[in-house]
VOMARGU-512515 format. One record per atom (N, C-alpha, C): residue number from 1; atom name; x, y, z. Coordinates in steps of 0.2 Angstrom, whole numbers. Each point is the difference from the previous one (the first is absolute). Layout:
// residues N
{k NUM&a CA&xx X&yy Y&zz Z}
...
This chain:
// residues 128
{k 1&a N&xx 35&yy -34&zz -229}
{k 1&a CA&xx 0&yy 4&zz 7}
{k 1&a C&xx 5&yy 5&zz 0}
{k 2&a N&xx -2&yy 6&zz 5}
{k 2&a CA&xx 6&yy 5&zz -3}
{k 2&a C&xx 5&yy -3&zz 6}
{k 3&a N&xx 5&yy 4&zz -1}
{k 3&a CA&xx 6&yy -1&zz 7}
{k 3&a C&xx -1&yy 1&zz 5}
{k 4&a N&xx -4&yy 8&zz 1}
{k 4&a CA&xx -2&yy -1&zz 7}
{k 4&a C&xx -4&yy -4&zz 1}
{k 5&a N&xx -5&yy -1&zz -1}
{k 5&a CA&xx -7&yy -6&zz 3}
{k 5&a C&xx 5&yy -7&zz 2}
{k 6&a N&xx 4&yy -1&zz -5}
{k 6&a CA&xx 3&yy -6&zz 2}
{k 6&a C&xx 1&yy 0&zz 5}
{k 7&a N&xx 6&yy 5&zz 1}
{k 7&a CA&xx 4&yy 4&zz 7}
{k 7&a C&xx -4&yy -1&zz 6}
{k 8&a N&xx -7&yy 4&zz -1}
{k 8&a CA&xx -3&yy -1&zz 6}
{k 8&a C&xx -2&yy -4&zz 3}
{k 9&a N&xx -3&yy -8&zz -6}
{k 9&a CA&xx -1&yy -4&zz 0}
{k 9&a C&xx 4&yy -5&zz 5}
{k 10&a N&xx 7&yy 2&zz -2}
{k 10&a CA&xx 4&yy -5&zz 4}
{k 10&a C&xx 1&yy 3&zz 6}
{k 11&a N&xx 1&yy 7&zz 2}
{k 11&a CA&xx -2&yy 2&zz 4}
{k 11&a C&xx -4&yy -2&zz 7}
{k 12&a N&xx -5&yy -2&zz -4}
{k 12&a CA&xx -7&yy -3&zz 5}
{k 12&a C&xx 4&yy -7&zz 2}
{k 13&a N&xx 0&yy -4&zz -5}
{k 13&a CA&xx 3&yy -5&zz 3}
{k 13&a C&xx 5&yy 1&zz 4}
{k 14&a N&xx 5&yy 3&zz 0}
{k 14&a CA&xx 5&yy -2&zz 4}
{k 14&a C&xx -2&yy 1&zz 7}
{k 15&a N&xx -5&yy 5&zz 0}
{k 15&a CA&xx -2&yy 3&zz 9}
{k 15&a C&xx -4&yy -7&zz 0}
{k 16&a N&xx -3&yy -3&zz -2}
{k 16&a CA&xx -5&yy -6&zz 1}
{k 16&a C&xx 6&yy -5&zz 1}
{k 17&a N&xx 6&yy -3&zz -2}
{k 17&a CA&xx 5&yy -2&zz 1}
{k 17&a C&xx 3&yy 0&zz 9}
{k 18&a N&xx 1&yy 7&zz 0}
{k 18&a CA&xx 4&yy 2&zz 7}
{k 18&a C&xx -7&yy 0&zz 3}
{k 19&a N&xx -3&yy 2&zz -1}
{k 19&a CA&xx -6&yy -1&zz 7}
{k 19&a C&xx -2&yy -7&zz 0}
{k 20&a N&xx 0&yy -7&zz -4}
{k 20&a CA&xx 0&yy -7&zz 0}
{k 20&a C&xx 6&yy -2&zz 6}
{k 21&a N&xx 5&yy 3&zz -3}
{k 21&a CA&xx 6&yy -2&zz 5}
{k 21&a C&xx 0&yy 1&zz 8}
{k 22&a N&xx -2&yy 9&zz 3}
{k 22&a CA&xx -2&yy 2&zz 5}
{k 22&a C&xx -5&yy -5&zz 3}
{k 23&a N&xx -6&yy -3&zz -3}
{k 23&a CA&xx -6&yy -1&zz 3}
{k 23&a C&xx 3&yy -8&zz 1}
{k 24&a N&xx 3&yy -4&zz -4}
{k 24&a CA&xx 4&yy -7&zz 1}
{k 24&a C&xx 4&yy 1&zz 6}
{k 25&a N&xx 3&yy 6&zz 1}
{k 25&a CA&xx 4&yy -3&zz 7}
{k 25&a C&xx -3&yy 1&zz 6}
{k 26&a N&xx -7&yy 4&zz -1}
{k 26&a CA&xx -6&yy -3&zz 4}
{k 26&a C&xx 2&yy 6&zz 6}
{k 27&a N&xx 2&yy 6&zz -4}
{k 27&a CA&xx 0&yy 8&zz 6}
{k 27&a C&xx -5&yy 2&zz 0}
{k 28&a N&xx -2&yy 2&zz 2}
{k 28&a CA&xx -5&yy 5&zz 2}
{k 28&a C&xx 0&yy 6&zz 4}
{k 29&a N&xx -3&yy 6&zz -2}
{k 29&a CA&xx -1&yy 5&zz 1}
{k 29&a C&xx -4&yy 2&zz 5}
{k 30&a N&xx 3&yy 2&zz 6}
{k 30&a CA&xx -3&yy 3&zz 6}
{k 30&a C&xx 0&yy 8&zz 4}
{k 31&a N&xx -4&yy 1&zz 4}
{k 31&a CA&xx 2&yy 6&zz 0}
{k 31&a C&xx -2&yy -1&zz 10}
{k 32&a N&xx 5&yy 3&zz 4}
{k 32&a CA&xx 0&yy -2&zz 7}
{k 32&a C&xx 0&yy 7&zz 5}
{k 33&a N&xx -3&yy 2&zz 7}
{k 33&a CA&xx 2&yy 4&zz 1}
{k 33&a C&xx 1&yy -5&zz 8}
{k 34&a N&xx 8&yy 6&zz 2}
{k 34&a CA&xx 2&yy -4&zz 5}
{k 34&a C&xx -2&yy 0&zz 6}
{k 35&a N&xx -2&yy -5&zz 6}
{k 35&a CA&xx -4&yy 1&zz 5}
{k 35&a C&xx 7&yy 1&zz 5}
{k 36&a N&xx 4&yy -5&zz -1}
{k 36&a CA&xx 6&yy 0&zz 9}
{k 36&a C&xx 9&yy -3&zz -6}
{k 37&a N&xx 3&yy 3&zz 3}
{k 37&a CA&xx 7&yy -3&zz -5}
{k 37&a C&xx 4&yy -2&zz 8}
{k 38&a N&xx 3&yy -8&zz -3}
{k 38&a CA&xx 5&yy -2&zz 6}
{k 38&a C&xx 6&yy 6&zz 1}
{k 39&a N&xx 2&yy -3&zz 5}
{k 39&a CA&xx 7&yy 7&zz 2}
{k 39&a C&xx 4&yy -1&zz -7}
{k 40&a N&xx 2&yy -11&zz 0}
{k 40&a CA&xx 5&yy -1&zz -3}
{k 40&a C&xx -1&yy 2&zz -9}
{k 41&a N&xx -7&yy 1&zz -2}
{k 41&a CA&xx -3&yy 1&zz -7}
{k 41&a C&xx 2&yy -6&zz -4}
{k 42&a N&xx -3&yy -5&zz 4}
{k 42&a CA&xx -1&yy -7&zz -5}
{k 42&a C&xx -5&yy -1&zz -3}
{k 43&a N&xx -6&yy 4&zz 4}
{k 43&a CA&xx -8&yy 0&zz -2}
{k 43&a C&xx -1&yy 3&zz 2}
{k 44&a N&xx -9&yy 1&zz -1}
{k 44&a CA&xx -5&yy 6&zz 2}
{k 44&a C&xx -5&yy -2&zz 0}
{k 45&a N&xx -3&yy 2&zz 1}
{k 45&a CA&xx -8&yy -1&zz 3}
{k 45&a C&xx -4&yy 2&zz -7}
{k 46&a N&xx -4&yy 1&zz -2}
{k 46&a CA&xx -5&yy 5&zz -6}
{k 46&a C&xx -6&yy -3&zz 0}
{k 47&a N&xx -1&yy 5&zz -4}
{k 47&a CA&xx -8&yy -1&zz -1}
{k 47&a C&xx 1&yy 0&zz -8}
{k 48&a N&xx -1&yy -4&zz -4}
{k 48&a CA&xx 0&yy -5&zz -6}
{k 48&a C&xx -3&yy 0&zz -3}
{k 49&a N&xx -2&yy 3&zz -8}
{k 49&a CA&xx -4&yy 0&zz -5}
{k 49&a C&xx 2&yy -4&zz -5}
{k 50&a N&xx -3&yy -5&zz -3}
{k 50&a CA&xx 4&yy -5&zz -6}
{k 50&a C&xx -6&yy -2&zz -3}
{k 51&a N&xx -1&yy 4&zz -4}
{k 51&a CA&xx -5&yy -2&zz -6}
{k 51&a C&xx -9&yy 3&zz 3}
{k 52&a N&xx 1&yy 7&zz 2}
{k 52&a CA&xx -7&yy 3&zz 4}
{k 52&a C&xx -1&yy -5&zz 8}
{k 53&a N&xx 6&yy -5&zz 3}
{k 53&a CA&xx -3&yy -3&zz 4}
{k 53&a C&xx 4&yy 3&zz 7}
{k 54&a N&xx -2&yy 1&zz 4}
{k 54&a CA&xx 3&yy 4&zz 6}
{k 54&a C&xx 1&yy -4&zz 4}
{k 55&a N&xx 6&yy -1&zz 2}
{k 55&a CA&xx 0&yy -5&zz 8}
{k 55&a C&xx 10&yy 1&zz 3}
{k 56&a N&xx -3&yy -1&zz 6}
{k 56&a CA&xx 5&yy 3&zz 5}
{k 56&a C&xx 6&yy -7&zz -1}
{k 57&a N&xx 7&yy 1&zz 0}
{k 57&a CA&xx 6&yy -4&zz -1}
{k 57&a C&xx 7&yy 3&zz 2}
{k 58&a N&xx 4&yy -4&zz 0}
{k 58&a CA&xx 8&yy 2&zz -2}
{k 58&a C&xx 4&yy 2&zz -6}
{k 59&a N&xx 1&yy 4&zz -1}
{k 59&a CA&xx 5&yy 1&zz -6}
{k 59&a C&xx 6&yy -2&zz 2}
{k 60&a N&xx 3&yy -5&zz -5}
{k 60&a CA&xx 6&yy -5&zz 2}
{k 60&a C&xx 3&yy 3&zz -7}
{k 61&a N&xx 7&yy 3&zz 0}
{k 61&a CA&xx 3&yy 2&zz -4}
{k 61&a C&xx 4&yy -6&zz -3}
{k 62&a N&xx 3&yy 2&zz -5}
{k 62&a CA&xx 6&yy -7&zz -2}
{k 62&a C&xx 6&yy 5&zz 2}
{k 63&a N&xx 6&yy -3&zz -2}
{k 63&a CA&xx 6&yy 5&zz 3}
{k 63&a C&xx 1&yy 6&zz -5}
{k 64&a N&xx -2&yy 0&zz -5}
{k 64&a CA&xx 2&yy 4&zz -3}
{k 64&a C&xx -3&yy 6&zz 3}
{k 65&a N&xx -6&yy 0&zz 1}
{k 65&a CA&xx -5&yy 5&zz 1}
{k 65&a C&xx 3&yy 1&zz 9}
{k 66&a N&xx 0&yy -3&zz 5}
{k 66&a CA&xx 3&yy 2&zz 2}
{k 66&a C&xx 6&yy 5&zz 2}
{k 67&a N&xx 4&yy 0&zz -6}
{k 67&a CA&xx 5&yy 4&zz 1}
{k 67&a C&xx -2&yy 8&zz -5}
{k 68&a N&xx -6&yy -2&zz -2}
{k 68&a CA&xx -2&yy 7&zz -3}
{k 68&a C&xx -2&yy 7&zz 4}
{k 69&a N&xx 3&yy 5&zz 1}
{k 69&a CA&xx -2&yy 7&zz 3}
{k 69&a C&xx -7&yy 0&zz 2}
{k 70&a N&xx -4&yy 0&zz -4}
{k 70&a CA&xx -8&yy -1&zz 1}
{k 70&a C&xx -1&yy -5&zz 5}
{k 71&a N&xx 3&yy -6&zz 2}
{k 71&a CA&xx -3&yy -5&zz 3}
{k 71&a C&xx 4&yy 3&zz 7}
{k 72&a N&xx 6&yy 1&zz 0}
{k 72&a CA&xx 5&yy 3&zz 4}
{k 72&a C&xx -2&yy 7&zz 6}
{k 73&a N&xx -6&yy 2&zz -4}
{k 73&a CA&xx -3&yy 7&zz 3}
{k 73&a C&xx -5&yy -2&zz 2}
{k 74&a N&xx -5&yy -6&zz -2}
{k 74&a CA&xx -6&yy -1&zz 3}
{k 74&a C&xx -3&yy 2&zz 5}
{k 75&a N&xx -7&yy 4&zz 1}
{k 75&a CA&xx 0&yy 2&zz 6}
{k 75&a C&xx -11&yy 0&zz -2}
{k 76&a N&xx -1&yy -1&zz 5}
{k 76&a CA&xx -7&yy -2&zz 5}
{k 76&a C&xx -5&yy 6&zz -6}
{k 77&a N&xx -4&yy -3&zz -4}
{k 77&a CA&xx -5&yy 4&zz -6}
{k 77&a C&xx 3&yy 2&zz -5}
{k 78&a N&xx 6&yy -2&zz -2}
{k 78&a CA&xx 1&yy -1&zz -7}
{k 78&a C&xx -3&yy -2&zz -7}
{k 79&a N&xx -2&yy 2&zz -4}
{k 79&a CA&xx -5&yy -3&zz -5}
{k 79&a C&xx 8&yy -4&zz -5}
{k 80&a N&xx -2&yy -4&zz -1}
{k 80&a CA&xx 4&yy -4&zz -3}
{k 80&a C&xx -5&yy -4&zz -7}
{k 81&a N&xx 5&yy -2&zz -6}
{k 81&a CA&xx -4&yy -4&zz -5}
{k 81&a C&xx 8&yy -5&zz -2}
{k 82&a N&xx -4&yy -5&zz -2}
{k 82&a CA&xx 6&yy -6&zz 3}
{k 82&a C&xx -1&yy -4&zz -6}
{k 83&a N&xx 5&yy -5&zz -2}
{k 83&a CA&xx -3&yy -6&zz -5}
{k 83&a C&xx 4&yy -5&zz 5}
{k 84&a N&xx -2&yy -6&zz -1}
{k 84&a CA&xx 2&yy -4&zz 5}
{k 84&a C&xx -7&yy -6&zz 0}
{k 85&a N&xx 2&yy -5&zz 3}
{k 85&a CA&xx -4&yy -7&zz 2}
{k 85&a C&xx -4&yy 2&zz 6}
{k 86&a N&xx -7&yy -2&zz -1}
{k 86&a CA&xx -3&yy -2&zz 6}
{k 86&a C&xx -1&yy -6&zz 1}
{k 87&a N&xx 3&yy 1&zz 8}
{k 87&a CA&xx 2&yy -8&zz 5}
{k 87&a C&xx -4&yy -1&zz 5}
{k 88&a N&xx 2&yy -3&zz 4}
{k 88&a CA&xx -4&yy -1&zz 5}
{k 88&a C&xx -1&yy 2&zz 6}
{k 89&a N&xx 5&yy 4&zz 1}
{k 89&a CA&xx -2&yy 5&zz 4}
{k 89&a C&xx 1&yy 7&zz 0}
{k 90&a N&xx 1&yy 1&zz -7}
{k 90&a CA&xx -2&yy 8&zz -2}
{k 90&a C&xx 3&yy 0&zz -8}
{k 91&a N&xx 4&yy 5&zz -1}
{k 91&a CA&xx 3&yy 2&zz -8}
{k 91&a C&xx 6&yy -2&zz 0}
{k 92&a N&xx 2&yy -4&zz -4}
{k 92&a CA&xx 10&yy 0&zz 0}
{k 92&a C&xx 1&yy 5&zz -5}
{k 93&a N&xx 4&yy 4&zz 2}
{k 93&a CA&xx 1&yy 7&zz -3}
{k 93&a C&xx 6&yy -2&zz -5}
{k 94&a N&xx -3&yy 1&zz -7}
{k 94&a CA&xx 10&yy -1&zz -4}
{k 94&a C&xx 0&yy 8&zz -4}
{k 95&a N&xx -4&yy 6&zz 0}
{k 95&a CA&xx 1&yy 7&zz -1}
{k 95&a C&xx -6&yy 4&zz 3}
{k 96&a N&xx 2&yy 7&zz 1}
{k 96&a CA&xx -2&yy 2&zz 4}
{k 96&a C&xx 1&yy 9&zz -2}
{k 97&a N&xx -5&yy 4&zz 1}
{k 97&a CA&xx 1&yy 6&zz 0}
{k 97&a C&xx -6&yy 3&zz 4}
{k 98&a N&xx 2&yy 6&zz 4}
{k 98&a CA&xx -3&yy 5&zz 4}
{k 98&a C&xx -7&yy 5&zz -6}
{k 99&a N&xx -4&yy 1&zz 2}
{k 99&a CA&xx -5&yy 3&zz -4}
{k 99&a C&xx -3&yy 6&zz 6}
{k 100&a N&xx -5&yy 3&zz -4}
{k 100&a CA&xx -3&yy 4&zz 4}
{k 100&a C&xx -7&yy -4&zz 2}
{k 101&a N&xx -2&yy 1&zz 5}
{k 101&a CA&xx -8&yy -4&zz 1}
{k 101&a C&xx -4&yy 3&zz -5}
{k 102&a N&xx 0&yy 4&zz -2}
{k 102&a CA&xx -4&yy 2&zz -4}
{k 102&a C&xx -2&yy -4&zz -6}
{k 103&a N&xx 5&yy -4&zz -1}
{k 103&a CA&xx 1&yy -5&zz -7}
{k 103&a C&xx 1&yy -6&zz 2}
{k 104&a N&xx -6&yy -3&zz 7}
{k 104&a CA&xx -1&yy -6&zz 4}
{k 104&a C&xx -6&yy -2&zz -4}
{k 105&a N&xx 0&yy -6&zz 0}
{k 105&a CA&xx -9&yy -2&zz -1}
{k 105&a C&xx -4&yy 4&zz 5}
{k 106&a N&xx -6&yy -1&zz -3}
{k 106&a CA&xx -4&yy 4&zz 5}
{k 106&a C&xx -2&yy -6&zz 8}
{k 107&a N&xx 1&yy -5&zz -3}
{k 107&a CA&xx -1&yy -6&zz 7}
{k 107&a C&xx 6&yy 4&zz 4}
{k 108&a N&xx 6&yy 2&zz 0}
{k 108&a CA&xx 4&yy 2&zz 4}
{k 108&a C&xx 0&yy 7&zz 4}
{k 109&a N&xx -4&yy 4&zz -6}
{k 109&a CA&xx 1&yy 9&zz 2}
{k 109&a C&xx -2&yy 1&zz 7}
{k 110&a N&xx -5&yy -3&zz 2}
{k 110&a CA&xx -4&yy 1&zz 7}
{k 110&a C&xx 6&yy -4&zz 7}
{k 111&a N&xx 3&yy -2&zz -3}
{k 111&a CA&xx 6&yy -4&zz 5}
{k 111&a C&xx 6&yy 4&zz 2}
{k 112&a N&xx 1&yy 3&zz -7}
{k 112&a CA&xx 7&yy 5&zz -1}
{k 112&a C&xx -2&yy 4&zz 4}
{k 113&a N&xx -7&yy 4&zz -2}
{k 113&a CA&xx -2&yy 8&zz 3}
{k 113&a C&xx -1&yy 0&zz 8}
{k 114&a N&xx 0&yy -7&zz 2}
{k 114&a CA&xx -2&yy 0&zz 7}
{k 114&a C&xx 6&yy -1&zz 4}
{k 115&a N&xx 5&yy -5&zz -3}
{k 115&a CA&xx 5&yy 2&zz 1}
{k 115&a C&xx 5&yy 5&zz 2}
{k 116&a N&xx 1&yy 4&zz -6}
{k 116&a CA&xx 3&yy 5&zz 1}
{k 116&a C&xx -4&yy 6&zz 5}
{k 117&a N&xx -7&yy -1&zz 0}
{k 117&a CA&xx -1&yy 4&zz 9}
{k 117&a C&xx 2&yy -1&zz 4}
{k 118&a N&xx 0&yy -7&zz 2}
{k 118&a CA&xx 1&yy -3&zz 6}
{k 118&a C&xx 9&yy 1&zz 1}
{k 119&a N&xx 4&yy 1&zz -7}
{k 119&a CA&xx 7&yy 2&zz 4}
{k 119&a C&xx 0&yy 6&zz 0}
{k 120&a N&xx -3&yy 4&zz -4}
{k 120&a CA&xx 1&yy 6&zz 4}
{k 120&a C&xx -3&yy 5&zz 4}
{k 121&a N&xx -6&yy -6&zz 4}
{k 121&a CA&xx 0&yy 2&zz 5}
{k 121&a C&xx 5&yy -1&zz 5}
{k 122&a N&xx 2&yy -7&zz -1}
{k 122&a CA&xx 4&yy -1&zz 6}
{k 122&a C&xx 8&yy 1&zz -2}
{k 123&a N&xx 1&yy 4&zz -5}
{k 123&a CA&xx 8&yy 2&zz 1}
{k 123&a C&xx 1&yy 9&zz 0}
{k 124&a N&xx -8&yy 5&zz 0}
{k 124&a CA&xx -2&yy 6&zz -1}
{k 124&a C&xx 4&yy 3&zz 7}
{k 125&a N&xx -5&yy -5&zz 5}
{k 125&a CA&xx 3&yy 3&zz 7}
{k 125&a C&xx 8&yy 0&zz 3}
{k 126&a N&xx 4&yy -6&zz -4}
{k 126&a CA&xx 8&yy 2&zz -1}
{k 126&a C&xx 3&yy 6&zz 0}
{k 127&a N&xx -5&yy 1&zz -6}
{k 127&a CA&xx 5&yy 4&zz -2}
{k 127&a C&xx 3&yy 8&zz 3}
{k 128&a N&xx -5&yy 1&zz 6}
{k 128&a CA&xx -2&yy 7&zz 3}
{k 128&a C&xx 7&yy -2&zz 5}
């Protein structure tokens, strides 16, 4: 076998390695958009995508995410994509970044777009 095929070989394996390890400590990959955020930013409200299945919950951060910029700025239709546990009353968040909706499941797109009318209809008239 030549060196690179080896190369790639082991390659393969090691991402089958690191993604065995990810999928054992049993995170999973969600993508959220935010409905209501507490004053104090302990949680949120969202509308919850985990695995094509859509349903309304809490995103419950850990503290680390807490103290992250993005979770810090949270505000009402953010499209969010998270790894984290789902519990029982919505997502425990242990990462977190901001996305565009455009790169939501399609289960969410129709949530965000309705969203985002509905603030700016109701923050348009401020602004005058």
């Amino acid at each position: 076998m030549r060196p690179i095929a080896r190369l790639s070989v082991s390659g393969v394996f090691l991402l089958l390695y690191v993604a065995g390890i990810a999928s054992a400590q049993g995170e999973t990959i969600a993508f959220a958009v935010v409905a209501e955020v507490l004053k104090d930013k302990t949680q949120a409200s969202a509308k919850i995508s985990v695995d094509g299945v859509v349903f309304e919950g809490k995103l419950v951060p850990v503290e680390s995410v807490q103290n992250n910029p993005a979770w810090k700025k949270l505000e009402i239709c953010h499209a969010l994509k998270l790894e984290g546990v789902k519990v029982a009353e919505g997502f425990k968040v242990s990462s977190l970044r901001v996305i565009d909706a455009g790169m939501l499941p399609m289960g969410l797109q129709g949530f965000a777009g309705d969203c985002l009318i509905k603030k700016a209809v109701e923050v348009a008239p401020l602004v005058d």
